[in-house]
N, CA and C of each residue as an Amber inpcrd file, in Angstrom:
protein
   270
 118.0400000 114.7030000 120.1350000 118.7680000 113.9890000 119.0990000
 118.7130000 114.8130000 117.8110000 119.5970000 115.2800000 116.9580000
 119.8080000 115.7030000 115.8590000 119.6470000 115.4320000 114.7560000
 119.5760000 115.1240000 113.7490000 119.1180000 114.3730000 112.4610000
 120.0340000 114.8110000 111.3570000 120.7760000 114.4290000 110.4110000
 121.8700000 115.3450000 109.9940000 120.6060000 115.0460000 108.0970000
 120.3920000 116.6050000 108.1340000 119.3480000 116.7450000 106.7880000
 119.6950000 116.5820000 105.2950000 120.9380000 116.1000000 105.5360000
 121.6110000 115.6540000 104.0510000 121.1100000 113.9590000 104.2260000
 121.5880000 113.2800000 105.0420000 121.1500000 111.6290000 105.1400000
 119.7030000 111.5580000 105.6800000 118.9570000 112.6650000 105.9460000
 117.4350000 112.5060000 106.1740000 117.0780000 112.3650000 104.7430000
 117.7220000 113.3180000 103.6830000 116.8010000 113.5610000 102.6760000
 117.4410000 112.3480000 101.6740000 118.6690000 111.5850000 101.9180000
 118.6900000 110.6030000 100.8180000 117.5620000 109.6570000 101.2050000
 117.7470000 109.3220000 102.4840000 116.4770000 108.5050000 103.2900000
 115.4310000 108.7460000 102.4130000 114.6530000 109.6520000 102.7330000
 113.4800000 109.9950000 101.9870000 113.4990000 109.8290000 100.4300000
 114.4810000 109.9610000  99.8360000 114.4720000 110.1010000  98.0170000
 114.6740000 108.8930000  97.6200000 115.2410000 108.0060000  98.7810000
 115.5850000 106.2930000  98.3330000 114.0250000 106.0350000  98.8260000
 113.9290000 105.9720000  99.6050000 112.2700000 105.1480000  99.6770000
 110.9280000 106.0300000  98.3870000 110.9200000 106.9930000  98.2030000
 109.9350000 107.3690000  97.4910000 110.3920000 107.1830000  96.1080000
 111.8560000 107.3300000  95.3670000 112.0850000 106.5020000  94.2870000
 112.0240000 104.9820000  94.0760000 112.4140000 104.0430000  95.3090000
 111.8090000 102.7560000  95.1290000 110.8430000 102.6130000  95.1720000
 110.0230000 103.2150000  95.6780000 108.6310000 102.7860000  95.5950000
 107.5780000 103.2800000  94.2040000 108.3890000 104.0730000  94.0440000
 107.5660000 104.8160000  92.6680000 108.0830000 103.9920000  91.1070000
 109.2630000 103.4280000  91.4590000 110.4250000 102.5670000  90.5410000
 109.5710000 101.3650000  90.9320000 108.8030000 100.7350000  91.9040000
 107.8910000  99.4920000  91.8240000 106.9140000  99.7190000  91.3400000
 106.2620000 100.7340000  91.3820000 105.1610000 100.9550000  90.7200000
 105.2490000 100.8290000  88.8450000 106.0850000 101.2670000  88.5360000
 106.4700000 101.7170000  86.9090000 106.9690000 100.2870000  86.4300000
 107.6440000  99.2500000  87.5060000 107.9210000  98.1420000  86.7640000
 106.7490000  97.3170000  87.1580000 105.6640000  97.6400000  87.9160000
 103.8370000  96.8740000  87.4420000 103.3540000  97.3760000  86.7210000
 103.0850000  98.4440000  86.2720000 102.9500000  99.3150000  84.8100000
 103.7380000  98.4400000  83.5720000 104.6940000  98.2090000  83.8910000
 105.7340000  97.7480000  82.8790000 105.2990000  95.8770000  82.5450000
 104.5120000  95.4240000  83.7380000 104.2990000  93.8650000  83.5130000
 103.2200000  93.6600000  83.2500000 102.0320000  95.0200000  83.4380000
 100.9510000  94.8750000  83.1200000  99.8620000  94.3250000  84.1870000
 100.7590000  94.3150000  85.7120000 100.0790000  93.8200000  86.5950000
  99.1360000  95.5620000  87.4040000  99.7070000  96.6200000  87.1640000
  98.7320000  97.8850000  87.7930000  97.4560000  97.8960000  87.7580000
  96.8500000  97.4730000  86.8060000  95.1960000  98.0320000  86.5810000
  94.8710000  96.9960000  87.1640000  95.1810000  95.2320000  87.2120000
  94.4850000  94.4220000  88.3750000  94.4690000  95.0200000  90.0700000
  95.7570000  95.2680000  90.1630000  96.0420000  95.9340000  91.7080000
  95.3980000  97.3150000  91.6960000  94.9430000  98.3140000  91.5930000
  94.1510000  99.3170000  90.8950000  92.5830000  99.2360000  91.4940000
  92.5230000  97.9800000  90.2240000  90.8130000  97.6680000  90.5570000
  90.8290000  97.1890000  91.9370000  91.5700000  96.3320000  92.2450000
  91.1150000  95.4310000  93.8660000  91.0190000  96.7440000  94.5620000
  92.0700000  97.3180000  94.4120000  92.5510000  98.7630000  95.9310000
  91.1580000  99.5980000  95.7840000  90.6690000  99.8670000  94.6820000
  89.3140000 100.5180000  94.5170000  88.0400000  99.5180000  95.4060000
  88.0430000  98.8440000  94.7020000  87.2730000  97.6730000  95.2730000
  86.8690000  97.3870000  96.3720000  87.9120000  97.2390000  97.5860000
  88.1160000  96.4720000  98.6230000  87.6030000  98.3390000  99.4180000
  87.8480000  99.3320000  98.6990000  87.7730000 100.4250000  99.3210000
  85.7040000 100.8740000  99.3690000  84.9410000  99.7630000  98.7090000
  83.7810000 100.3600000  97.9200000  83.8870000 101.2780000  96.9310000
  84.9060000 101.5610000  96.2050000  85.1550000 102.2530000  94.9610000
  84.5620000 101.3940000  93.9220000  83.8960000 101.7800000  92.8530000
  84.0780000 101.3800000  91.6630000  85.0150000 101.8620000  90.7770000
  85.8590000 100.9870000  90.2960000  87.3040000 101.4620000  89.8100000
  86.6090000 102.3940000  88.3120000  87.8340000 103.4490000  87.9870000
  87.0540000 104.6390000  86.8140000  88.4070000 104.6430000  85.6950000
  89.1330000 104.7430000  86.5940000  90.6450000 105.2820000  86.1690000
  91.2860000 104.0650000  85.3540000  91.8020000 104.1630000  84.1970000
  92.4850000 103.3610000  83.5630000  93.9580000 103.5890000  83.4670000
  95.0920000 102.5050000  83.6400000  96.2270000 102.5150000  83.4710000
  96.7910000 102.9310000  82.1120000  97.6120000 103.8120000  81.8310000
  97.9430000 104.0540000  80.8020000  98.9890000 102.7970000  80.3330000
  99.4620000 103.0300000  79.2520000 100.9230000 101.5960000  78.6830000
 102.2980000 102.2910000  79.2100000 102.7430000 101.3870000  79.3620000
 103.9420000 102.1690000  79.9720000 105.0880000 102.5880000  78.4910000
 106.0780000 104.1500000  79.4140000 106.6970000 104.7060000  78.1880000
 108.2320000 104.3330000  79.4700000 108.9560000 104.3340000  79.0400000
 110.1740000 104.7320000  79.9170000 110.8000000 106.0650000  80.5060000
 110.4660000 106.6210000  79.5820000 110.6340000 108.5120000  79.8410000
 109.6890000 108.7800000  80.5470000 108.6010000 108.1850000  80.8060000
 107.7490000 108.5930000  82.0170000 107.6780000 108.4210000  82.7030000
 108.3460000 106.8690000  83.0450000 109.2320000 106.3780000  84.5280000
 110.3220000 106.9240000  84.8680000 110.7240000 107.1010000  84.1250000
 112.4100000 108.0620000  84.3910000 112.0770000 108.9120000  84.6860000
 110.9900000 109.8660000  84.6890000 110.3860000 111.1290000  84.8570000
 110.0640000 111.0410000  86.2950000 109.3280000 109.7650000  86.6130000
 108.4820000 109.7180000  87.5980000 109.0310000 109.5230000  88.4570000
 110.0690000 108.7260000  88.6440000 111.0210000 108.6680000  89.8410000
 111.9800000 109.0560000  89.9790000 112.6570000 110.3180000  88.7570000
 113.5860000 111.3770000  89.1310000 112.9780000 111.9120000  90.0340000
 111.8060000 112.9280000  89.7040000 110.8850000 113.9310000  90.3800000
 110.8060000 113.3110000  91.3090000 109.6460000 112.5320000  92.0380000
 109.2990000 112.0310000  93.0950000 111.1610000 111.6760000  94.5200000
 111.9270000 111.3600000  93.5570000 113.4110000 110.9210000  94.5960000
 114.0710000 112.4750000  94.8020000 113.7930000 113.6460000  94.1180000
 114.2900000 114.9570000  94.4050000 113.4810000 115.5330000  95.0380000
 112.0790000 115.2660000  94.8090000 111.0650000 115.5090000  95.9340000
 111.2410000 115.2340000  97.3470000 111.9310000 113.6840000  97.4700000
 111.9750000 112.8450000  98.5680000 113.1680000 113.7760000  99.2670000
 113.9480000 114.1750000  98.6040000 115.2480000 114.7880000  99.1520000
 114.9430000 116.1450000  99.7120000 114.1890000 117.0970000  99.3800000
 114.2020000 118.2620000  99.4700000 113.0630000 118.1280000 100.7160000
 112.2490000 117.0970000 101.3720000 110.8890000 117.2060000 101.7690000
 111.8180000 116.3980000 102.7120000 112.4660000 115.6450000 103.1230000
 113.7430000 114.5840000 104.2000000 114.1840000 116.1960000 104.6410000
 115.0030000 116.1550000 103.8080000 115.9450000 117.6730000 104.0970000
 115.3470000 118.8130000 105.5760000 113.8790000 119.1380000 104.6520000
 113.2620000 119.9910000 105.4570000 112.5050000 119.3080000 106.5900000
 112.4680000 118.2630000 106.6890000 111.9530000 117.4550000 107.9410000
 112.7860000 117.6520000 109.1040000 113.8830000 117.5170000 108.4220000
 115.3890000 116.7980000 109.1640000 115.4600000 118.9010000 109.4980000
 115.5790000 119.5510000 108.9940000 115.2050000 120.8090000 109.8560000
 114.6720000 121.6060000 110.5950000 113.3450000 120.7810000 110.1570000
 112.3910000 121.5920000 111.5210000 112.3020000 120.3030000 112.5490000
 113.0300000 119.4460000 112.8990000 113.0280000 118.3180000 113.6510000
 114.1620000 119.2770000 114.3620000 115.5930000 119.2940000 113.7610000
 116.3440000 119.9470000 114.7820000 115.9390000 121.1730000 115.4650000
 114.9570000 121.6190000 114.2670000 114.7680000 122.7510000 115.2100000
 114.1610000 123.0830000 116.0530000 112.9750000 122.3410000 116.3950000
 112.0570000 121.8790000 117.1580000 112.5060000 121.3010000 118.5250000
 113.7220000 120.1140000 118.3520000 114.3650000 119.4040000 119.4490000
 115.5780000 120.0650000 120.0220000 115.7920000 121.1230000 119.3760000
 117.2270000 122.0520000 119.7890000 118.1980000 121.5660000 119.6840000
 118.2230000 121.1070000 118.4380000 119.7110000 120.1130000 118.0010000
 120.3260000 121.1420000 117.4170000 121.7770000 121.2170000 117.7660000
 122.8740000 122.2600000 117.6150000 123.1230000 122.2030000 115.8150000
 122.8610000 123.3040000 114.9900000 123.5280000 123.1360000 113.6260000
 125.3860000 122.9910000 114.1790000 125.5630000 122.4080000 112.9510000
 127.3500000 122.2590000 112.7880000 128.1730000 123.0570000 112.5770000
């Protein structure tokens, strides 16, 4: 089966920008550093790390990068998958 590495990599840049875009709007409500501490917690961590306040340019930052990340890292999946399975380029 073939994987066509243009719709692998939106795949990938839509899930790692939503998910990074959920993260920035719990940053944004002030709910991160509770969810933070538990995830430390529940891990035997004692939580260290403090949430910064949220800026918008640093969310915009954060889930440009991370969704062009997602694209370029889909992309190259979706290539060594065909290439691996001997799926014919176009």
């Amino acid at each position: 089966m073939r994987i066509e590495p243009i719709r692998a990599g939106m795949a990938f840049a839509l899930f790692l920008g939503l998910f990074h875009a959920c993260w920035a709007l719990l940053v944004a409500l002030g709910m991160a550093q509770p969810l933070m501490d538990f995830v430390f917690r529940v891990h035997f961590i004692r939580p260290i790390y403090r949430i910064e306040p949220f800026e918008i340019g640093r969310a915009l930052l954060l889930v440009g990068f991370v969704s062009i990340l997602g694209m370029l890292l889909g992309w190259l999946a979706a290539l060594v998958w065909n290439g691996v399975a001997g799926g014919r380029p176009r």
